[in-house]
Each structure stands twice: as C-alpha cells, then as structure tokens.
C-alpha positions as CSV (number, residue, x, y, z in Angstrom):
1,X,-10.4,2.3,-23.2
2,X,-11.0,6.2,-23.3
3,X,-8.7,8.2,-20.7
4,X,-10.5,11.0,-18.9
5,X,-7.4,13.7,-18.6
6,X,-7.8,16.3,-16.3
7,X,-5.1,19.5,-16.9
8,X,-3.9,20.9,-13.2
9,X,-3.8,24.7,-13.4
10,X,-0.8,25.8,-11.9
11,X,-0.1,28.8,-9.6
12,X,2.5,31.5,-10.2
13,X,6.3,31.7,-8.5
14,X,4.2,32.8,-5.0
15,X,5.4,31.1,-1.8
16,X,3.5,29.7,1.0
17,X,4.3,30.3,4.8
18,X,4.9,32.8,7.3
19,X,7.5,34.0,5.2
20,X,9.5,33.4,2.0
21,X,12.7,31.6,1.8
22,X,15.6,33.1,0.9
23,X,15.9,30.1,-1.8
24,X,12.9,28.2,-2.0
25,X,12.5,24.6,-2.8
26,X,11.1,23.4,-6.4
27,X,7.3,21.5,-5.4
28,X,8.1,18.3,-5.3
29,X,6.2,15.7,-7.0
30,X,2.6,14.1,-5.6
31,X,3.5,10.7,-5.0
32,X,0.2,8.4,-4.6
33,X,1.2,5.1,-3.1
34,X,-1.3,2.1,-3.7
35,X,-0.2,-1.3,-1.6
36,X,-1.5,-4.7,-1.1
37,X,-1.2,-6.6,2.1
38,X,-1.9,-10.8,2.4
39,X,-1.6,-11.9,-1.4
40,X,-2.5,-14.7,-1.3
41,X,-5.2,-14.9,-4.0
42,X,-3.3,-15.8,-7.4
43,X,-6.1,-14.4,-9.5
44,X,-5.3,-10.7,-8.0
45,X,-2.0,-10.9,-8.7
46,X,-2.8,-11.3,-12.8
47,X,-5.4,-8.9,-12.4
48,X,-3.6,-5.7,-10.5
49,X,-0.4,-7.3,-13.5
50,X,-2.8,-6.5,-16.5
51,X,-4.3,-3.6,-15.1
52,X,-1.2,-1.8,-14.8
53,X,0.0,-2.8,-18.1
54,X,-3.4,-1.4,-19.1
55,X,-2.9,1.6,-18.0
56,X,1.0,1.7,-19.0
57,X,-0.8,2.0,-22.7
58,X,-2.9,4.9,-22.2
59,X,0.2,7.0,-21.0
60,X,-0.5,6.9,-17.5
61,X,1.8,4.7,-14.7
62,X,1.4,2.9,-12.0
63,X,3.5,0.2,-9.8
64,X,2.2,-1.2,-6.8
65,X,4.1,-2.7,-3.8
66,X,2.8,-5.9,-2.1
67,X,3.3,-6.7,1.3
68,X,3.3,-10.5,1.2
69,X,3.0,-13.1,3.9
70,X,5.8,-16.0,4.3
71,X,2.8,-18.5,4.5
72,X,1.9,-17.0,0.8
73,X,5.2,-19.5,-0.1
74,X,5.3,-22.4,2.2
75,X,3.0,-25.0,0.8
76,X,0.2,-26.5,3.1
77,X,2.2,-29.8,3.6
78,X,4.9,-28.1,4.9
79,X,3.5,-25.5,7.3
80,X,5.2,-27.1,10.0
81,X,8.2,-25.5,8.9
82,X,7.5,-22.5,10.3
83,X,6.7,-21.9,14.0
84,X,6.2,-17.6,15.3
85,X,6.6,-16.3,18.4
86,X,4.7,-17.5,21.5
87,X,2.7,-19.7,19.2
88,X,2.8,-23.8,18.1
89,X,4.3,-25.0,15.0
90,X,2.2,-24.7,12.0
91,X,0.2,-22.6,12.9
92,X,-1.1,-18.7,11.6
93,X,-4.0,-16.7,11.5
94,X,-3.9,-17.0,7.5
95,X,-4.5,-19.9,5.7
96,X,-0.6,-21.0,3.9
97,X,0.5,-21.6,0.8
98,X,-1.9,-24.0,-0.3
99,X,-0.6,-26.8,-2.8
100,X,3.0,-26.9,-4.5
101,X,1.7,-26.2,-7.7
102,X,-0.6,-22.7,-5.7
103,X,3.2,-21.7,-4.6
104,X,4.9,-21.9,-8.0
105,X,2.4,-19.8,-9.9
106,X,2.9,-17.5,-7.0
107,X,6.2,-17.8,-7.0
108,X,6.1,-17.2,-10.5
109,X,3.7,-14.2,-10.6
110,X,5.7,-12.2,-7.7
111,X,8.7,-12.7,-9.8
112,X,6.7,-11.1,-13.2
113,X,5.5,-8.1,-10.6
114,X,9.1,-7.4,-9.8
115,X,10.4,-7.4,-13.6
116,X,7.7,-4.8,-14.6
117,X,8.5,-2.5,-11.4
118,X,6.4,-3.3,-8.6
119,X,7.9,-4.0,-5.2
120,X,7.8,-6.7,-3.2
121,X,7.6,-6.0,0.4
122,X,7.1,-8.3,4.2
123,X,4.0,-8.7,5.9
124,X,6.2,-10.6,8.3
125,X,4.9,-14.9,8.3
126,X,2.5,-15.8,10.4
127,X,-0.1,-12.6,10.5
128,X,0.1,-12.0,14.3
129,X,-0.2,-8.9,16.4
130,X,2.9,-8.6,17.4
131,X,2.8,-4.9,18.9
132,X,4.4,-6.5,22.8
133,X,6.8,-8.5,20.8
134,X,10.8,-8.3,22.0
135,X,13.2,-7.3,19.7
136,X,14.4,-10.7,19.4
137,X,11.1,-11.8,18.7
138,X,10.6,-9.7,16.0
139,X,13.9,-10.6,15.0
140,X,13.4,-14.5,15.0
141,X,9.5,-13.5,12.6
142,X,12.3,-12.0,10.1
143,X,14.3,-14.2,9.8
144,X,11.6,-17.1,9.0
145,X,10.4,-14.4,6.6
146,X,14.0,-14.1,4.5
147,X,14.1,-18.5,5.1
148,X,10.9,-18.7,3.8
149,X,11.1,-16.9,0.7
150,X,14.9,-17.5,-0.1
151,X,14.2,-21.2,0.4
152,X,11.1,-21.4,-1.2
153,X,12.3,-24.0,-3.8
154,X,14.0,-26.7,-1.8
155,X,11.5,-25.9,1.4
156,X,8.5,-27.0,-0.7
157,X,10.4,-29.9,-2.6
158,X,10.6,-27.6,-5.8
159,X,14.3,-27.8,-6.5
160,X,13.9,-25.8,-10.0
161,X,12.0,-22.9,-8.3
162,X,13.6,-19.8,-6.6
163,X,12.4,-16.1,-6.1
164,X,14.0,-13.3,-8.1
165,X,12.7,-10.8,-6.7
166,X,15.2,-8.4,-5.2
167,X,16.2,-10.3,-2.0
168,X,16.7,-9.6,1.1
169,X,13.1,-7.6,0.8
170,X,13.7,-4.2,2.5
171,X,10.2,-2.6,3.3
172,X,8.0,-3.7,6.1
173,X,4.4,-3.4,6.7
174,X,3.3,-5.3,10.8
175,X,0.0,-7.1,10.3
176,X,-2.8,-5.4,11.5
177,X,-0.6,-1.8,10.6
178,X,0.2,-2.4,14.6
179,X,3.6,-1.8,15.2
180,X,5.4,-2.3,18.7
181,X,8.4,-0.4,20.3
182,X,10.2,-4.0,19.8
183,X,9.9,-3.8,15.9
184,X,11.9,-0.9,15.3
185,X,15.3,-2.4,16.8
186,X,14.9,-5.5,14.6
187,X,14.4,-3.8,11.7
188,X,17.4,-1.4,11.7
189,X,19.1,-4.6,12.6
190,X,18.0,-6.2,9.8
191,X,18.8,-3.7,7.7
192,X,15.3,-2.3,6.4
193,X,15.2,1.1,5.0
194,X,11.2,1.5,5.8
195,X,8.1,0.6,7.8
196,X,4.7,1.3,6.6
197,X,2.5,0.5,9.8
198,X,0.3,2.5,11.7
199,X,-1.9,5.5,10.8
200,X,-1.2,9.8,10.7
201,X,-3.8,12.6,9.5
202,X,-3.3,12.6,5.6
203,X,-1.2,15.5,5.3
204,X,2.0,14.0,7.3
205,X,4.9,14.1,5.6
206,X,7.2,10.8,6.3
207,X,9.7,11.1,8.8
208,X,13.4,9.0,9.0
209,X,13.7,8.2,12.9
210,X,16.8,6.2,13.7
211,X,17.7,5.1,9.6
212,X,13.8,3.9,9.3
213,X,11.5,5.6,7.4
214,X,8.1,5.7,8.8
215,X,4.7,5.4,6.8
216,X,1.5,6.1,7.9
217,X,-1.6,5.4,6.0
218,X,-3.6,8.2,6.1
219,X,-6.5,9.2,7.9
220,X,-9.7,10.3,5.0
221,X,-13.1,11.4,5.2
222,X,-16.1,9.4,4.0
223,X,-17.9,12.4,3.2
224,X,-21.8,10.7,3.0
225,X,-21.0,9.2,6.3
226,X,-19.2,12.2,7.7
227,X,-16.6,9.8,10.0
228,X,-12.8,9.2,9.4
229,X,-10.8,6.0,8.9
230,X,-7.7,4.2,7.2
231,X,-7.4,4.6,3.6
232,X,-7.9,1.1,3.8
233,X,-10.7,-1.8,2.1
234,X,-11.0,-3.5,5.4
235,X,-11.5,-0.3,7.0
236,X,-13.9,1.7,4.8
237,X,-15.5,-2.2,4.3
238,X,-16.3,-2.3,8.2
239,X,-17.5,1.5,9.1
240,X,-20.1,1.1,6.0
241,X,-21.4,-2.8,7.5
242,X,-22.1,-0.3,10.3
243,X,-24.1,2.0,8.6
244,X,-26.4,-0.4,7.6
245,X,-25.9,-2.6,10.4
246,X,-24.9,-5.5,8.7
247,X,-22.5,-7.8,11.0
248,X,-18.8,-8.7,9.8
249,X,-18.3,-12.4,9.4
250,X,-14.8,-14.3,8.0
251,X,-17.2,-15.7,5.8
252,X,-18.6,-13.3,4.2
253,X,-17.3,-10.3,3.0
254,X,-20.2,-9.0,0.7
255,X,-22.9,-6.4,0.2
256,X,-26.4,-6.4,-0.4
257,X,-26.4,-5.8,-4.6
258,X,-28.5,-2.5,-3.7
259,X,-25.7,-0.9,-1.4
260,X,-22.4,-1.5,-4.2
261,X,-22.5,0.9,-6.2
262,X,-23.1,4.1,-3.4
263,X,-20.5,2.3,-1.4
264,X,-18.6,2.0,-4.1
265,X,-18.8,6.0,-5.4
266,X,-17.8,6.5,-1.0
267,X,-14.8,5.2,-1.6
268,X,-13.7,6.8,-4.4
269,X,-14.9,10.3,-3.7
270,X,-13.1,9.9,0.0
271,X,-10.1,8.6,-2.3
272,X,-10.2,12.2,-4.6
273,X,-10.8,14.2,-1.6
274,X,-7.5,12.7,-0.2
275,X,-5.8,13.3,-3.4
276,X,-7.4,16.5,-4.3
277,X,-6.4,18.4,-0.9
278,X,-2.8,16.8,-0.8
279,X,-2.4,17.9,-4.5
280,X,-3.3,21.3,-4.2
281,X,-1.9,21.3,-0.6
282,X,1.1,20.3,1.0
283,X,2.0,17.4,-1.2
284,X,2.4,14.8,1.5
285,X,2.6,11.4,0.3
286,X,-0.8,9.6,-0.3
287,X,-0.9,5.8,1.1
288,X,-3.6,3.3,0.6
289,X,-3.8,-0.2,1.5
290,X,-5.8,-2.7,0.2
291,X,-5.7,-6.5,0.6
292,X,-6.2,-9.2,-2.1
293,X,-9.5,-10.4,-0.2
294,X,-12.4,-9.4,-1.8
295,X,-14.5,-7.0,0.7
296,X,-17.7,-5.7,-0.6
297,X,-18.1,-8.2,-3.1
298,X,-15.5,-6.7,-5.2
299,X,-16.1,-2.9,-5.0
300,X,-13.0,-1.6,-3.4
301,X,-11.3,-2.9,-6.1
302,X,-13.3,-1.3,-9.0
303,X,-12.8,1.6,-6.9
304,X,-9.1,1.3,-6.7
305,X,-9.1,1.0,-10.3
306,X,-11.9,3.9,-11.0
307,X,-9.0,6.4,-9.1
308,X,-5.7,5.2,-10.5
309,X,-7.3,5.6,-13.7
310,X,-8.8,9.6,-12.6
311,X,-5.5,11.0,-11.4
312,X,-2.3,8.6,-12.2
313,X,-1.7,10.5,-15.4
314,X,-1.9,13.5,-14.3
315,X,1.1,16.2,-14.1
316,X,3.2,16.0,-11.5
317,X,1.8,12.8,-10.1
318,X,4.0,9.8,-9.1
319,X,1.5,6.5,-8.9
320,X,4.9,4.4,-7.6
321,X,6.4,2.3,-4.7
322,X,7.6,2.3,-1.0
323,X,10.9,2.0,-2.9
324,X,10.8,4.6,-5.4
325,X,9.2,7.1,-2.7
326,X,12.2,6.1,-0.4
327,X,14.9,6.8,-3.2
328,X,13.2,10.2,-4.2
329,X,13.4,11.4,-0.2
330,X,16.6,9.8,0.0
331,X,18.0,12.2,-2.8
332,X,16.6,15.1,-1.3
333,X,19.0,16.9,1.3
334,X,17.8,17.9,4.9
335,X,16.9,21.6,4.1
336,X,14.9,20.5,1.5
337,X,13.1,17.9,3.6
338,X,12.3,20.5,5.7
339,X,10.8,22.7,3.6
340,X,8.1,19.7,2.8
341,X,7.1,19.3,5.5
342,X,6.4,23.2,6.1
343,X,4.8,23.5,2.8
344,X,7.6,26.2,1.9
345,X,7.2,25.8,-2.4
346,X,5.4,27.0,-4.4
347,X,1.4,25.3,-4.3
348,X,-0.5,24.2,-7.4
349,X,-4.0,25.7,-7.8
350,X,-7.0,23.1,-7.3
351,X,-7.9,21.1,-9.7
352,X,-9.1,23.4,-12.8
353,X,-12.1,20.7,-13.0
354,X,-13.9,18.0,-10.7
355,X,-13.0,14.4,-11.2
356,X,-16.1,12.6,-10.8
357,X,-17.1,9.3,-10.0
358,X,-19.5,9.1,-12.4
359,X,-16.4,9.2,-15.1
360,X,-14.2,6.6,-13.5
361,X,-17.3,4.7,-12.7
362,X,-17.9,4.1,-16.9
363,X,-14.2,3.8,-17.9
C-alpha cells in the first residue's frame, strides 16, 4: 500500500507568548490518541490488530487503547454473576459475553493487543450512567470489573484460560464519557492513574487533579455542517442522521449508500482540522473515541483508518496510548507542564501542504 508522506516545515528558535522565557521548553511531541469503547465485536479486534501491523510496515505507528466492558468476558450463561449498582442481577445495558467459546477468542485477542502495545483500559461492567453514583458505588462497579476480568477463566468454567494483559488495568473511561463527583474518590482509591470521560475544547492540555489525570475528548468542527461535537462515531453518526433527518434506531445504524462517502470525507476533514490546528498550535493532546459498533454502515471506520494513515508518520507525531501519553507527562517536571499549557515553545509552521481526503480516501 503507497504512503502519502507529508514533510512539516518547521519554524525557527522564535517563542510564542506575551514574553520569552528565560529558558524555554523544547516542543513537545503531538500525541494523537485513537480509543475504542464497548469491544465487543471480535471481528474489530483482528481488524484494528492487522491494521496497525499494516501500518507498522510502512514506517508509520500506531497503538490504540480499548476501553472494554466486564460483560465483554462473562459469558451469557453466567451473567448472573455480575449484579451493578441500583440494578437486578444479570442485567446491563450491553449485550454480555456471548458463548464460552465468543469469550476465549476475546480473551485471546485482548491478550495479542497487549503484546504488540496497545492498552487495555475499563469501561467499567455493566454500561450504566453512573454520574449520581457514591463513591462506594463506584467502588463496588470496580471491583466487579478487576473480578471479572481476573477471574475470567474459572468464572466462565474455562480453567485453562486467563488474561495477560497487564492487570489491575489502570485507565478509566465512565460509559456515556459521564463522569460523577463520586467516581473520582474511587478511582484514586483504586489506584488509577487516569480518567478519560467527559468533553474540553480541543486545545486543552490534560490536567492531574488529586493524582488523576483527566482526559477530555475534544470538541471539533464539522466544517460542511458548521456545528461542534465529540470527536466521537456515535457523535458525528447522530448530528449527520439530523441533517438529513433520518431517525436513530438500536437497530440500525446505517446510511443511505448515497450519503457515505460525503459523510465519510466530514469526518475526516473535521479529524485533520483537529490535527492540523493542534499541530501547528499548541500541541494539546488529540483524543478520539470510537466504538466497535458499526455506525454509518462502516464509514467512521474507513475514516479512522483514512487519518491514521495521513498524519501517524509524520514528524513529531506520537499515534500512542492513554499509557504512553501518561508516562510522557509523567516525566515531564511542573515548570515544563506549565509551559504546555501556555504554548511557551517554540511552534511548528502549518502544514507545508494540505492533506486531503481525496488521498486517504484511495489508500
């Protein structure tokens, strides 16, 4: 497969801000942070697996992290295992594990992820809204989370089966990205280093409040619609059924054929536009979630794909985890932190040439 590179013309030693620093900060690098929530679906699994390897043999990297469910690895027959807060045994708003055999090759699959650098992350168990939770609600949802996947051998009568991923998981993403004042307590508790919920314009730099690190997905453009949501499928998925005024059912997630490919080349322009401005900008973080539920009939994943492929090789661009981004900020000191988030480095010019959608489009 031909690789589109782009070069990034680079500024001289000038500083931005009211004023220069006495010692300024080196730029850091644009980290582009691509995450999965409910994975479920085994066939996205092997297909986000070979596309990354893919794209590890053109030169270019990428590793995503996936926030996975508990249900994902308690099997059907044993859902009454698992009972959240405020609600009856076996029950969640996702569908569970499905057969034995459905959790082993998942099992199986998250454990191939992890070798090959992706991160494994919670999307708590049962998929509620938990935003007026108690602490020790929260608590008791995290602690069915650890059981479930810890357990996931014996619990589903699979004696030879286990998780190697590394365990206890340490990144947290609430369903629905709604977070509660309760959640925060029991994570710290729990010893988490990061939660990814909620939403912040998309030039935010991450903040550490109380030992948690806090990640917010940004806030894009769709330029052809001129409104602003989550860089997120569902998201972009529901404002463009609007535009059209096509209804959103659970069963079906889909597109008239005429309508993919524009709302296709909409997401990935409001995708470059993100990148583009945070590149050439202030270098905040970029985060985009997507689920292993196929909205549009597929298209936010081809458009996924079309952007990892535009700008993941490019210089000074980190495609990478929750995990790696928390260890890079981690290393940092608090001076340099601060200098981030004021933009005090030195900026790269924009782009010395338009990535198109056309180009990814016929990759």
């Amino acid at each position: 497969m031909k690789k589109a590179l782009l070069l990034a013309v680079l500024l001289p030693a000038t500083w931005c801000g009211a004023q220069a620093q006495t010692t300024p900060v080196e730029r850091p690098p644009q980290f582009v942070v691509m995450s999965f929530s409910n994975c479920t679906i085994l066939e996205r699994w092997a297909e986000f697996r070979d596309f990354a390897a893919a794209l590890d043999e053109t030169g270019a990297r990428v590793r995503f992290t996936y926030f996975v469910t508990g249900i994902n690895f308690i099997a059907d027959a044993h859902r009454n295992l698992y009972q959240g807060p405020r609600q009856r045994r076996g029950y969640a708003t996702l569908e569970f594990g499905g057969t034995t055999a459905d959790v082993r090759a998942r099992v199986a699959l998250a454990n191939e992820a992890a070798r090959q650098g992706h991160e494994i992350g919670s999307h708590a168990v049962g998929h509620f809204d938990g935003r007026h939770w108690s602490p020790a609600e929260w608590a008791r949802e995290l602690r069915a989370f650890s059981d479930a996947l810890a357990n996931v051998g014996p619990a589903n009568g699979m004696p030879d089966v286990a998780l190697t991923v590394p365990l206890p998981v340490r990144g947290f993403r609430a369903p629905f990205f709604q977070p509660g004042p309760g959640l925060y307590p029991a994570l710290k508790a729990d010893g988490f280093r990061y939660d990814a919920s909620g939403s912040a314009p998309a030039t935010e730099w991450p903040q550490r409040i109380d030992g948690l690190w806090r990640y917010r997905t940004g806030l894009i453009r769709i330029p052809a619609l001129n409104k602003v949501t989550l860089a997120v499928d569902y998201n972009v998925f529901a404002m463009q059924s609007r535009s059209i005024g096509q209804p959103i059912r659970n069963d079906r997630f889909g597109f008239d054929p005429k309508h993919r490919d524009r709302f296709r080349d909409q997401m990935v322009e409001a995708y470059l536009d993100y990148f583009r401005a945070n590149y050439s900008g202030n270098r905040a973080p970029l985060h985009i979630g997507h689920h292993f539920l196929d909205y549009g009939d597929g298209i936010y994943r081809e458009a996924l794909k079309i952007f990892a492929r535009r700008v993941c090789g490019l210089p000074e661009v980190r495609c990478d985890t929750y995990a790696a981004l928390t260890d890079f900020l981690e290393r940092q000191s608090a001076a340099t932190l601060a200098a981030y988030r004021k933009g005090d480095f030195p900026r790269a010019a924009a782009l010395a040439a338009p990535i198109t959608t056309a180009q990814g489009a016929r990759d």
